[in-house]
N, C-alpha and C positions, 0 to 999 in steps of 0.2 A: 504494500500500500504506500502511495507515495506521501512525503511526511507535504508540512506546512510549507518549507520552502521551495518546494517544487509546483507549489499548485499557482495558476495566475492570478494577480489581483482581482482578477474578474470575477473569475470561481471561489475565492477565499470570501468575497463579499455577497456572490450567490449560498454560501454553505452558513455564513450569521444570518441573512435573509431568512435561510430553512429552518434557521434553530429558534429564530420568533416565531412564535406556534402560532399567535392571533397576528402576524401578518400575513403570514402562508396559507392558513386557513382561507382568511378575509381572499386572499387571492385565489384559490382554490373555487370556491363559494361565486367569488364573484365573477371569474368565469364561466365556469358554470353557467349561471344565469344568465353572463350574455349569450354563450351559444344556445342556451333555450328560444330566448329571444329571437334569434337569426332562423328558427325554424319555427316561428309562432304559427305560421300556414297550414305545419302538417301538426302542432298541439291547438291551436286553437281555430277554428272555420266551419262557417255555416255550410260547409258544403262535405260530400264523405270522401274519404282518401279513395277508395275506390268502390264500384259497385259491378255485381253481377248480376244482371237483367235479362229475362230469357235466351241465355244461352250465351250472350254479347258483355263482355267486359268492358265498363266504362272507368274514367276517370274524370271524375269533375272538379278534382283539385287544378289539373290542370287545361281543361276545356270545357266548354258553355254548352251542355246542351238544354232544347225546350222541353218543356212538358210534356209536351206530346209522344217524348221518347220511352218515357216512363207509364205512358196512357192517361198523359193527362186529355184535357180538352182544346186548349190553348197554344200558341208556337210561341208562348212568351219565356225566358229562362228559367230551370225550374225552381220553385222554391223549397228546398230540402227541409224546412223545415215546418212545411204541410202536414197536416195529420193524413190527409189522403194521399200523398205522395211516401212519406213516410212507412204507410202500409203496402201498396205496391213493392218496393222497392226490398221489404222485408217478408213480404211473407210469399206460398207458392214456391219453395225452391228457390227463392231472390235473396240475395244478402245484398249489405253495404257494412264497410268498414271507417266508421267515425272518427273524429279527429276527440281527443280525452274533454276537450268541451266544444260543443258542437256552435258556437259561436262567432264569426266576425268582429270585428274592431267596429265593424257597420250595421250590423245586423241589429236591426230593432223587433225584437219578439211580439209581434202581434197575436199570440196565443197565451201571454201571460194571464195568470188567474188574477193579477192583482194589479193594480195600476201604477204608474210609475210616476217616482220611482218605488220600485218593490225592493225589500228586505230579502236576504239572503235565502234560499231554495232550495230543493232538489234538483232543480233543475237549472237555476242561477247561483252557484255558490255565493258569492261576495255580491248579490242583488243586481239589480239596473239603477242605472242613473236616472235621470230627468225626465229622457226620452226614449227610455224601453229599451239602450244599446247595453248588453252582457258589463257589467264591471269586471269582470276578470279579463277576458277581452279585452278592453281598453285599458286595464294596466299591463298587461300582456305586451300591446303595440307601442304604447306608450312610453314605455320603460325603453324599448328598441331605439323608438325615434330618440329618444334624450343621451344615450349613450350613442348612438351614432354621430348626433349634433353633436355634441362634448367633445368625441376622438376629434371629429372633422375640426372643432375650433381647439381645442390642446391642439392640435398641431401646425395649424396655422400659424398660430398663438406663438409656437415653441420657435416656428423656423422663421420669423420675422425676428422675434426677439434676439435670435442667435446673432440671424445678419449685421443687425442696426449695433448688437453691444460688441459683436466682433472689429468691425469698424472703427466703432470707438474708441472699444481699450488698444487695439494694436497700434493704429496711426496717430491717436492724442493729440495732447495740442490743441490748433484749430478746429480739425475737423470735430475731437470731442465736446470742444467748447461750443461748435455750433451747434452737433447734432444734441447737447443737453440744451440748449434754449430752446429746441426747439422742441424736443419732448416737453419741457413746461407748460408751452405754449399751448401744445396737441391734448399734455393731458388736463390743461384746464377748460379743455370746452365738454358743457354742457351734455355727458352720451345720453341721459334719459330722454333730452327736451328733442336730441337729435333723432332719436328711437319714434318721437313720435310724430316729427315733423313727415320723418319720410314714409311713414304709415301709412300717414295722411294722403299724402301725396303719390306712394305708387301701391301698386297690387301687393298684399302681404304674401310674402313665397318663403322658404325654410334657406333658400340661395340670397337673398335678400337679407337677411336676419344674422345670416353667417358674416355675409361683407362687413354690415357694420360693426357687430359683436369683434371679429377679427380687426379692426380698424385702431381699435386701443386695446384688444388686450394682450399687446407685446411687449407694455413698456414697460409693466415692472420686472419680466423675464432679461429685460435686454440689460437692469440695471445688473443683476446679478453675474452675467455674461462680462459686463465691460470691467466688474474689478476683477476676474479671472484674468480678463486679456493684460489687465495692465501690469498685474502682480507676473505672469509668464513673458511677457516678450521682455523680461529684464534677465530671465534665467541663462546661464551659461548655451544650452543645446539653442537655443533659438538665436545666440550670438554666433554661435559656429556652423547655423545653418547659414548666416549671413556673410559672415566668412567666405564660404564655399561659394556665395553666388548664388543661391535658394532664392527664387523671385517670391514676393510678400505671400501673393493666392497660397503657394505650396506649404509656406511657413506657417500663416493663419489655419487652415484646413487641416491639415497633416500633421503638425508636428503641434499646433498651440491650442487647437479645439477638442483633440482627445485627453488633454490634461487638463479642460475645462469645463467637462461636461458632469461632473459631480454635481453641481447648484440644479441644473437641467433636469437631469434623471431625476434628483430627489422632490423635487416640485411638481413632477409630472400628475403625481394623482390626486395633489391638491388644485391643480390647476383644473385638472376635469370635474373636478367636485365643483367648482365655481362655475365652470362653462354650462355644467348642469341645472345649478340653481340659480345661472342669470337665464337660461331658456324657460324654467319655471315660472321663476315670479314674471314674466314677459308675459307668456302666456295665461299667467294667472290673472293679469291686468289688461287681459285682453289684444296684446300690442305683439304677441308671438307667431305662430304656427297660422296659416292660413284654417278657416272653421273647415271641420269635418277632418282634421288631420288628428289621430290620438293624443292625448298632451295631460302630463299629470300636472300641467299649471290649471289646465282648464277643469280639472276632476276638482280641483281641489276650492276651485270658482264657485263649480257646481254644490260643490257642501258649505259655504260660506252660506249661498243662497238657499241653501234647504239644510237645514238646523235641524229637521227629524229626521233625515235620512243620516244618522251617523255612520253607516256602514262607508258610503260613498268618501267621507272624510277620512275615517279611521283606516282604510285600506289604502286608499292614496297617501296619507301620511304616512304611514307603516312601509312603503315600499319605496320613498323617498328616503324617509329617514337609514333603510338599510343601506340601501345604496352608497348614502355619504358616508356612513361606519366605515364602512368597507374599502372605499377608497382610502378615506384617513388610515386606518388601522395598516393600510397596505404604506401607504405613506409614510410613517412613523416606522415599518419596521425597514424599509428603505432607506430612510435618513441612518437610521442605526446602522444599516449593513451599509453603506460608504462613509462612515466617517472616520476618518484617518485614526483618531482616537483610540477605536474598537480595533483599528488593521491587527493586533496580536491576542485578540482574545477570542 
């Protein structure tokens, strides 16, 4: 077995990583749940994975067919979740194989016994919302879209940051002195008043939401970036890259950004926990996700305005709140496994 000083800094900070149990876990877990998520189609949809129809094997996960295919009356698409198509489909020699809840992010249950919103079920575990649409369902979709938004803006986020504080700290000087006025500048405008001007003004799209979320959220990353650069381009290796005739690009990239990417990595899942709770409270305030897109800001709207439907709160809370655990707890045992500190314990 090879001992301590044979193994890479990489791996020695991978192996304290493993030995935090509630960050591994938290990572473990929270995986997990995003690849559930990335398959919500075949766990969660009003439609069945697949069906065997006299003798003809269908799939309506992945094709549309009418009613009429099933026997209904109509060439309109079918609704599986018909009592009379239902039957068809099941009884006679017919099966169909259901998704573990047979609901859409979309699907409004026109056969509920109780009005919506209804209370948790047999048939609805975590109840409906407002408008009859599955609550597990939409935290299901929900949960997808906000950790999608969150990667997509943490990394925007991260590789603006990188650029602007690389700049900074390696050329100094002028150019730092300009590019810090002018962050001052950037970051004292207004982003809510700006969130809502352009609301206003153009069609709400999740491409839209990203631009401006990404617009400022580099600069506190980039600050972290530019005291790496400045504290390394003073180091011996980066004086004998120069020596040598090493042009800047190769010294910055290559030899000064992999000795600075400690502050980077350990902030990355603090950084998505915030990308996630600026798309929430957005959405929460109406100013997010275009309507009809899933969004646990808008669930959580939904239970402000309906004070008896606690399920509708408590469930959106509950699936927020782990989320941030999770990131944090991954966070903190990150920070632990890179810091120089710990490198011999």
């Amino acid at each position: 077995m090879p001992g301590k000083g044979s193994l890479s800094p990489s791996r020695r900070a991978w192996l304290r990583f493993r030995r935090n149990r509630l960050g591994f876990f938290s990572l473990v877990l929270f995986l997990a749940l995003v690849a559930l998520s990335l398959v919500a189609e075949i766990v969660s949809n009003d439609r069945p994975l697949v069906v065997r129809y006299e003798g003809q094997t269908y799939f309506p996960i992945f094709k549309d067919y009418s009613e009429k295919t099933f026997g209904g009356d109509f060439p309109t698409p079918t609704d599986y979740l018909d009592p009379f198509i239902r039957e068809r489909i099941t009884s006679g020699g017919n099966w169909a194989v259901y998704p573990p809840n047979p609901y859409g992010h979309k699907t409004i249950n026109y056969f509920a016994k109780s009005p919506s919103p209804a209370a948790p079920t047999r048939d609805n575990w975590l109840g409906t919302d407002d408008r009859g649409r599955d609550l597990l369902a939409q935290l299901i979709y929900g949960f997808r879209v906000s950790i999608l938004f969150g990667l997509a803006l943490t990394t925007i986020g991260t590789l603006l940051g990188i650029l602007a504080g690389a700049v900074q700290g390696y050329f100094a000087g002028k150019t730092d002195l300009a590019m810090q006025r002018f962050i001052e500048i950037w970051g004292s405008m207004p982003e809510l008043y700006l969130l809502i001007i352009f609301s206003a003004v153009l069609a709400p799209s999740v491409s839209l939401l990203l631009i401006l979320l990404s617009l400022f959220g580099w600069m506190s990353l980039a600050d972290y970036v530019r005291a790496e650069f400045l504290r390394n381009r003073q180091m011996d290796y980066v004086r004998a890259a120069r020596a040598l005739g090493v042009g800047n690009s190769r010294i910055m990239w290559k030899h000064i950004l992999p000795n600075s990417m400690t502050p980077v990595v350990t902030f990355l899942p603090f950084r998505m926990s915030a990308a996630i709770l600026a798309l929430t409270s957005l959405d929460f305030l109406g100013l997010g996700v275009p309507p009809g897109t899933p969004s646990l800001g808008e669930l959580l709207s939904q239970g402000k305005n309906s004070i008896d439907a606690w399920w509708i709160s408590l469930s959106t809370f509950g699936v927020l709140v782990l989320t941030l655990l999770l990131l944090t707890f991954m966070g903190d045992a990150l920070r632990d496994a890179l810091d120089p500190r710990k490198a011999d314990k």
